[in-house]
C-alpha positions in Angstrom: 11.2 -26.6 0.7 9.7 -24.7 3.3 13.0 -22.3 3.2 13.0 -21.7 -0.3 9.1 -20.6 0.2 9.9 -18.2 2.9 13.0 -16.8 0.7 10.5 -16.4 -2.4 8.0 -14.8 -0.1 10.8 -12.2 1.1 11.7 -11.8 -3.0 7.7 -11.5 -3.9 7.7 -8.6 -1.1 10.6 -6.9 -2.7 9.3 -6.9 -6.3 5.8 -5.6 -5.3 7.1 -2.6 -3.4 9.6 -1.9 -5.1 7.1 -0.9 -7.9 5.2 1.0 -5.1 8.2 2.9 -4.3 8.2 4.1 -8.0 4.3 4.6 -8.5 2.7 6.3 -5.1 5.7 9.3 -4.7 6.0 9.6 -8.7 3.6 8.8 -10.9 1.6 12.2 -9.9 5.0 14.2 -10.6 5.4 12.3 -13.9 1.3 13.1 -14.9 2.3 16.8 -13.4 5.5 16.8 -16.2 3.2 15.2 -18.9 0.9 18.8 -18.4 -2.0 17.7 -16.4 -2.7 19.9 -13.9 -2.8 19.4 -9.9 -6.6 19.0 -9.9 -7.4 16.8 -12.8 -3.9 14.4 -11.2 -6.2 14.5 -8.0 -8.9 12.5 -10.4 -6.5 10.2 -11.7 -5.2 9.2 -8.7 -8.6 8.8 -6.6 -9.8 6.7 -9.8 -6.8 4.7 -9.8 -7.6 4.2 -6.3 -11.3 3.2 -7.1 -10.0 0.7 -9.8 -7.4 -0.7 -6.7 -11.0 -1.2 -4.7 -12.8 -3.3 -7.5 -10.1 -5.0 -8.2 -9.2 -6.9 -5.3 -12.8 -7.6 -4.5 -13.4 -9.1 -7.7 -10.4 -11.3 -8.8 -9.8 -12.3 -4.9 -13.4 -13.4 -4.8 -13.0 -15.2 -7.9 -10.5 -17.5 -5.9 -11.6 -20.9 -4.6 -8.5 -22.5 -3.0 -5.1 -21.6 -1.5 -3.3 -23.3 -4.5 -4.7 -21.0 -7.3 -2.9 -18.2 -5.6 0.7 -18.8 -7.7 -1.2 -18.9 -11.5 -3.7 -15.6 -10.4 -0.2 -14.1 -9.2 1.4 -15.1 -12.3 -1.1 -13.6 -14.8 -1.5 -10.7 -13.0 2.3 -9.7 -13.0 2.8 -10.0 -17.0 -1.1 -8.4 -17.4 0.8 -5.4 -15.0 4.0 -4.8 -17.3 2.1 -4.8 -20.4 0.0 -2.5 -19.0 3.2 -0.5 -18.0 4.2 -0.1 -21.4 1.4 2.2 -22.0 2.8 5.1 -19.8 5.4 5.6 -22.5 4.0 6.3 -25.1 0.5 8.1 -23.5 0.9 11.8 -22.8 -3.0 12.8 -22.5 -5.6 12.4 -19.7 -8.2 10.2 -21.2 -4.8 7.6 -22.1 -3.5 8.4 -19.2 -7.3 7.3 -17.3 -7.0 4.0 -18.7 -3.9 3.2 -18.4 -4.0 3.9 -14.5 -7.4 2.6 -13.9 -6.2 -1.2 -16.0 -2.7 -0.6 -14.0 -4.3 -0.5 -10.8 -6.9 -2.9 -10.8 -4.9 -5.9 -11.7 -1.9 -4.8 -9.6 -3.7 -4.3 -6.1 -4.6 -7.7 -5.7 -0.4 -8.8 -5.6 0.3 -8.3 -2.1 -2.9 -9.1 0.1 -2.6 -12.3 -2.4 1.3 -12.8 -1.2 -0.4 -11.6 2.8 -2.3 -14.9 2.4 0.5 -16.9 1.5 2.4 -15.8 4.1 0.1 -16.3 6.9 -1.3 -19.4 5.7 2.6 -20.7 5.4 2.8 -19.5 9.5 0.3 -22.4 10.4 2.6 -25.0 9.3 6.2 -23.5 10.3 6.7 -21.1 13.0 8.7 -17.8 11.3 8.0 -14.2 11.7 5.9 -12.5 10.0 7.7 -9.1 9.8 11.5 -11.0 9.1 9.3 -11.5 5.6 7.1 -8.7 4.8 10.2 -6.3 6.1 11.8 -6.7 2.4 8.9 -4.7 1.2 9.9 -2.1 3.2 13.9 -2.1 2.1 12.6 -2.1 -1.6 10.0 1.1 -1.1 13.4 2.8 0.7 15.2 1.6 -2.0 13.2 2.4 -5.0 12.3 5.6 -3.9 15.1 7.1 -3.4 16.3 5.5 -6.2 14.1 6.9 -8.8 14.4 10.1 -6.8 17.8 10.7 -7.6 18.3 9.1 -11.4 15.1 11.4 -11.8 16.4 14.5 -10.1 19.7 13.7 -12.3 18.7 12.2 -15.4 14.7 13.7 -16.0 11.1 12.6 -15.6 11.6 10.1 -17.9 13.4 8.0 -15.7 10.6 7.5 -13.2 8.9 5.5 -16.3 12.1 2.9 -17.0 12.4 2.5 -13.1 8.8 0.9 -13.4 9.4 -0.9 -16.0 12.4 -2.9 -14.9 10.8 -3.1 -12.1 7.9 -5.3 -13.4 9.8 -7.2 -15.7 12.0 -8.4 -12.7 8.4 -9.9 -10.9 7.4 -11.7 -14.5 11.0 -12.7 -13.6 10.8 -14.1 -10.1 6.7 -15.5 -10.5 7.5 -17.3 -13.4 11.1 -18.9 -12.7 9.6 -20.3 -9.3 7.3 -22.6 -9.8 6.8 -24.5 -7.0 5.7 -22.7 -4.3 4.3 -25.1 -1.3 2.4 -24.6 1.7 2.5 -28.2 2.7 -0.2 -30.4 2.4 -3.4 -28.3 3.2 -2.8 -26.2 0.1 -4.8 -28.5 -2.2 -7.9 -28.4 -0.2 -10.7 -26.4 -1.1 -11.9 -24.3 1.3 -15.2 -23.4 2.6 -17.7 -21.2 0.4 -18.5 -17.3 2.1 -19.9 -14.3 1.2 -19.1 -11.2 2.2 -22.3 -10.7 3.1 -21.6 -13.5 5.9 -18.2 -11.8 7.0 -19.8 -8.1 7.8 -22.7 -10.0 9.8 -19.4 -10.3 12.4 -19.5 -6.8 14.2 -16.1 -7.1 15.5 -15.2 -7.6 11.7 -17.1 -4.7 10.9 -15.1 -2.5 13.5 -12.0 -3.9 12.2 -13.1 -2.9 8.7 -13.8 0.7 9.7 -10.4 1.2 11.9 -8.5 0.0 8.8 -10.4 2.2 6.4 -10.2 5.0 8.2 -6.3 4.5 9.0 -5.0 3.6 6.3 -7.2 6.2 3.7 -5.9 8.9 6.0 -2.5 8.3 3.8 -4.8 9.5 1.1 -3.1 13.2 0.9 -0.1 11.7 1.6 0.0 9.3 -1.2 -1.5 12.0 -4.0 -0.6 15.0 -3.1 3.1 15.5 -0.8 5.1 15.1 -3.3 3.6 18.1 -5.4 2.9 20.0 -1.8 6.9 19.5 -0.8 8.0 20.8 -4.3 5.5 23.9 -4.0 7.4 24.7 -0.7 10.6 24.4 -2.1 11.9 21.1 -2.1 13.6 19.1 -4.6 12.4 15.8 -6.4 15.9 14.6 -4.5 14.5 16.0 -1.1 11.5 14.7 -1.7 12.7 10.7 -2.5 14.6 10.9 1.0 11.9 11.9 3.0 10.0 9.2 1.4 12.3 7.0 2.2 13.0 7.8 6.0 9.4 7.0 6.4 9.9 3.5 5.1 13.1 3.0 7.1 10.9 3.4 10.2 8.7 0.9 9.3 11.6 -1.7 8.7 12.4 -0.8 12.3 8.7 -1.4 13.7 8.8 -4.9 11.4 11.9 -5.8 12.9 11.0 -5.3 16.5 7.6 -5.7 16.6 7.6 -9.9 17.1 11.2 -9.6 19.2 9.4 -6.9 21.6 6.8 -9.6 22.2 4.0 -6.8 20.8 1.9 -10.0 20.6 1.0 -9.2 24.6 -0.7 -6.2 23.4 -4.5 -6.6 22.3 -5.4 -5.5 18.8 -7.5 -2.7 20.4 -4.4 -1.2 21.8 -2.3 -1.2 18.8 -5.1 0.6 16.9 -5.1 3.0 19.5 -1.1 3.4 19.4 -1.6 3.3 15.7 -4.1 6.2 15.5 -1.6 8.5 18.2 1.0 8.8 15.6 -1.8 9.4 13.0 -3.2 12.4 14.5 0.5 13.8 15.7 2.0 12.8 12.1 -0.8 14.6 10.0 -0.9 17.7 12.0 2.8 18.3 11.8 3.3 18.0 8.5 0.0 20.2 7.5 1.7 23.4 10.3 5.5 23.0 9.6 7.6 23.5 6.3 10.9 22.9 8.3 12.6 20.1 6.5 14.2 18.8 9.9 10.4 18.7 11.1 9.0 16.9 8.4 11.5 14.6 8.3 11.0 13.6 11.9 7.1 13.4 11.5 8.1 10.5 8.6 8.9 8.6 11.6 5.8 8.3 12.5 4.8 6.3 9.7 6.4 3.3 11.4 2.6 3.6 13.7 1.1 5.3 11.2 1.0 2.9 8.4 2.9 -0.1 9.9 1.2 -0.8 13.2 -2.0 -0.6 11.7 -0.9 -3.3 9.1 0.8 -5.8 11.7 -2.3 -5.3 14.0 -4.7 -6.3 11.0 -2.6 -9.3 10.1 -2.7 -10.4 13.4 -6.9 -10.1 13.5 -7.4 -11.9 10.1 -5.1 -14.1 11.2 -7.6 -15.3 13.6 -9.8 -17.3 10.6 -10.4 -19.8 8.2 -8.4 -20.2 4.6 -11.4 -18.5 2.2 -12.4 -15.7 5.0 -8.6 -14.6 5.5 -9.2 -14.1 1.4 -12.1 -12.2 1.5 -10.8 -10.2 4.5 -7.5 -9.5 3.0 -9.4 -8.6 -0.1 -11.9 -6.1 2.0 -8.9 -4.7 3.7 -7.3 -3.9 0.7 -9.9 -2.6 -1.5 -11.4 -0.6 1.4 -8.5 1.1 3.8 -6.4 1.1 0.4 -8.8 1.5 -2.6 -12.1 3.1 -1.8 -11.4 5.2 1.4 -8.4 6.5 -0.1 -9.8 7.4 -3.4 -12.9 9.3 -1.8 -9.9 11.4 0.5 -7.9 11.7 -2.2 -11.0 13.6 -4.4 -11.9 15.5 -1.3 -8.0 17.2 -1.2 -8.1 17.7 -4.9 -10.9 19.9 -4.0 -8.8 21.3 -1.5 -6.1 21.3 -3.9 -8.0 23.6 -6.4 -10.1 26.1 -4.1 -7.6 26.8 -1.7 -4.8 27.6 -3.0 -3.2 29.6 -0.5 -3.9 26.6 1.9 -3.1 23.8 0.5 -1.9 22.2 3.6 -5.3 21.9 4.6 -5.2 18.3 3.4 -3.0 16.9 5.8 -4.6 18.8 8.5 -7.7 17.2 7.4 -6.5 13.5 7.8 -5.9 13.9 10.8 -9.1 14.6 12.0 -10.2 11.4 9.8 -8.7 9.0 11.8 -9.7 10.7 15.3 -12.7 8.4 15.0 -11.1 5.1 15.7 -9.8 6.1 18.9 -13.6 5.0 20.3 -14.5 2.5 18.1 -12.0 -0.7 17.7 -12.2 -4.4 17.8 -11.1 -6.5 20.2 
């Protein structure tokens, strides 16, 4: 029982990322095809972002008890691929707004919702967390270069039925599986709290800023490399594989992180480690247009991104059942909705005044995470 629930986990982490690995590098090159320009994408994306933000606050909050987790999952994949459907067939902005703010707020509560079952399943059987969430990673690596090269080969288009299949196959696995178990806490109903109550907990406020600040300095990263690689001469094919190198080095850092007994290290120190490779990684890729360069900076994702995830699993990991919900839901909609939307705005700005300069943005997320370097939790 317990195996079959670690497998579906593995599976769940697949599905979701794999639709990541279509939507983050490629959805702004298909908005970009459809004849929205650079600027007005910028909005779309940092909306999409604010949707992400609202979403996970509200239908996470809106859970009671560990058991509900399987139906919200359920209802939220089929809501997603309906929702899907809409990017064939819209072409302008305003379609294009809705569709991407609906898409986004019922999607972004998926994985923080498959986080919880995961580390709530790690306090009844020992296993490791990164063996599980790794298969995230392989599908992001997979999908986007995928998509990059049926897209590069076949046309935009293709980007769209990627996504598509993609969510039909998670209707696929969260429907045919349905009896996911976490042993016998899972029906009880866990404590009431706000999240007023949470950010009374300074420590959880610092972890809450660290996150944010992290994980939004992806922000130009996420909206805008894609378009800033092709502008520099790249092609959508170039483009998938340097997406996809970053990924490969955080299926590295998820593989080695438990086996190099990374637990020894405080989760002050990993935010530090984590915000190293932020700086370095933002401020090569905003002063080089070597490809070789580039591609080596994608490296640095692995501390980038990944550290700064395995070192907030690892502090929410620390509470009870309903505040590892509302955390996971504040660390999602905050480091990966709101922050991220606001950066995202500020380098379509950048974007549309400076156009001689556009690798300003990266240069500028850099200089967003410097902060965490004196303020982090213990």
């Amino acid at each position: 029982m317990y195996n079959s629930s670690i497998r579906w986990l593995a599976l769940g982490y697949f599905s979701y990322f794999f639709t990541n690995g279509v939507f983050f590098p490629f959805i702004p090159i298909w908005l970009n095809h459809l004849g929205i320009d650079v600027s007005k994408v910028g909005v779309l994306i940092s909306l999409g972002l604010i949707a992400r933000f609202v979403g996970s606050l509200v239908i996470m909050k809106m859970i009671d008890k560990i058991s509900q987790i399987m139906t919200f999952i359920r209802c939220l994949s089929v809501i997603t691929f309906v929702l899907s459907l809409g990017f064939m067939v819209g072409t302008e902005w305003f379609s294009m707004l809705l569709i991407i703010l609906s898409f986004n707020f019922f999607f972004s509560p998926m994985i923080p919702l498959t986080d919880i079952l995961t580390t709530h399943l790690q306090k009844s059987i020992p296993f490791e967390y990164g063996s599980v969430r790794v298969w995230g990673s392989v599908s992001f690596i997979l999908s986007a270069f995928l998509t990059g090269y049926l897209s590069d080969r076949f046309g935009y288009q293709t980007i769209i039925y990627i996504l598509l299949i993609s969510e039909a196959y998670t209707i696929f696995l969260v429907i045919m599986h349905p009896n996911f178990r976490l042993g016998h806490r899972v029906h009880r109903k866990v404590r009431d709290i706000s999240f007023s109550e949470l950010l009374k907990d300074r420590e959880i406020v610092k972890f809450l800023f660290c996150t944010t600040l992290l994980q939004s300095s992806h922000a130009a990263y996420y909206g805008f490399s894609s378009i800033y690689w092709r502008e520099i001469g790249y092609s959508i094919h170039h483009i998938g594989t340097l997406w996809s190198v970053s990924i490969l080095s955080e299926i590295v850092m998820l593989m080695i992180f438990e086996k190099i007994n990374f637990s020894f290290f405080k989760v002050r120190s990993i935010f530090l480690y984590s915000t190293i490779c932020t700086i370095a990684r933002w401020s090569v890729v905003a002063f080089s247009t070597s490809f070789l360069v580039i591609l080596f900076s994608q490296l640095l994702h692995s501390g980038t991104f990944t550290l700064c995830h395995l070192a907030s699993m690892k502090f929410i990991n620390r509470y009870s059942d309903k505040e590892m919900i509302l955390l996971n839901a504040l660390y999602s909609s905050l480091g990966l909705g709101i922050g991220l939307a606001i950066l995202a705005i500020i380098s379509g700005f950048i974007y549309q005044h400076f156009h001689d300069n556009h690798n300003l943005v990266f240069f500028l997320m850099s200089l967003v995470a410097s902060p965490v370097i004196f303020f982090r939790p213990k």
